[in-house]
N, C-alpha and C positions, 0 to 999 in steps of 0.2 A: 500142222497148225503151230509146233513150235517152232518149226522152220520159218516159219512168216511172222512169230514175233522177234525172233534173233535182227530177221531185216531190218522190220523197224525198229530197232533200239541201234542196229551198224547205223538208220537213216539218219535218224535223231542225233549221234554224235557226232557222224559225220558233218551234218546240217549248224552244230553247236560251234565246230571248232574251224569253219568256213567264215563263219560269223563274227567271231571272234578276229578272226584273222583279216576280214575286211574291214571291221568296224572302224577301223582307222584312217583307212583309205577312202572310205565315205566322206570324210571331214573334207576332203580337198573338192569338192563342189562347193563349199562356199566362196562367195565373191565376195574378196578385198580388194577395191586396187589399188591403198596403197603400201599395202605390202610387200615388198620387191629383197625381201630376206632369200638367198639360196636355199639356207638353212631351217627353214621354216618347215614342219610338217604338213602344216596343210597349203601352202599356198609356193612351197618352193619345189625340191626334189630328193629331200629327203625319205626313204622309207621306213615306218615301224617296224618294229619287230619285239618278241621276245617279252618282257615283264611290262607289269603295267604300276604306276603305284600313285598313291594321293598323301599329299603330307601338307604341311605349312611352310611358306617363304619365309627363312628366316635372315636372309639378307640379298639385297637386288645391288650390292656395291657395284658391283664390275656390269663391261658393257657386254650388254646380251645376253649372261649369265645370271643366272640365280641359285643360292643353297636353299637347300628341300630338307627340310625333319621330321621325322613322324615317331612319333613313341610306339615302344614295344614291351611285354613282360616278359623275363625269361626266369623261368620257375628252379628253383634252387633248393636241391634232392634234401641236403643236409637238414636244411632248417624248415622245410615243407612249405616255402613262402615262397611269396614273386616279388622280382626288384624289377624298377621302373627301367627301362635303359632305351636309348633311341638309334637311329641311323641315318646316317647324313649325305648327303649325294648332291654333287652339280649336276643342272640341266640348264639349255639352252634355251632364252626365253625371248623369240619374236618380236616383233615391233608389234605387230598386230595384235598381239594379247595383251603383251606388258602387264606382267603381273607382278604387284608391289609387294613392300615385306607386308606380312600378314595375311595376304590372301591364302584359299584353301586350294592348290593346285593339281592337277591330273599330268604324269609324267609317264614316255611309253620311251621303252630304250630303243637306241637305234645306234648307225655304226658311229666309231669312234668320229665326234666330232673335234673335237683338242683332246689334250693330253688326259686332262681327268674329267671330262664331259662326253660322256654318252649315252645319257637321255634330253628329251627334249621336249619342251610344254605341249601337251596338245588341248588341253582346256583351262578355263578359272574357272573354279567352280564356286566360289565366294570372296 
């Protein structure tokens, strides 16, 4: 009997991180057509991998690119407080999405696509 619930809990994870792992590869069933980015995660041949993160656009200057920031607290032993502090990362941001500053974006890393960009839009979530 405890041999059979070991199973189902290997099933269950195994089943979690399958899931995980395709859920991004799902997105490429949708039809664009004018999407014609190589670059694109879901409609070109790029693959995900690896971290996933949501933050805000804080500037869509450059072509294709956008900077991503999300705030973080990092707790600070001395004074038993948290100070505010954030992190900042290029992603590659599609024609098909184009998501503006301000928007709330979903970023999923993948191979180096330039020099300091490797993640790449895979949603706008606002």
């Amino acid at each position: 009997m405890v041999d059979e619930k070991k199973k189902t809990v290997k099933e269950v994870k195994a089943s979690s991180e399958t899931h995980a792992k395709t859920e991004h590869r799902e997105l490429k069933t949708e039809n664009n057509s004018n999407c014609i980015d190589r670059k694109c995660a879901i409609h070109g041949t790029v693959e995900t991998r690896g971290r996933v993160f949501e933050g805000i656009v804080v500037s869509d200057k450059m072509q294709k690119t956008i900077t991503l920031e999300w705030p973080r607290l990092n707790f600070l032993q001395k004074y038993e407080r948290y100070e505010k502090r954030h992190s900042k990362i290029h992603a590659h941001n599609p024609p098909c999405l184009s998501a503006k500053t301000g928007d709330k974006v979903r970023v999923a890393e993948c191979r180096p696509l330039a020099k300091t960009v490797t993640f790449v839009v895979i949603e706008v979530l606002r």
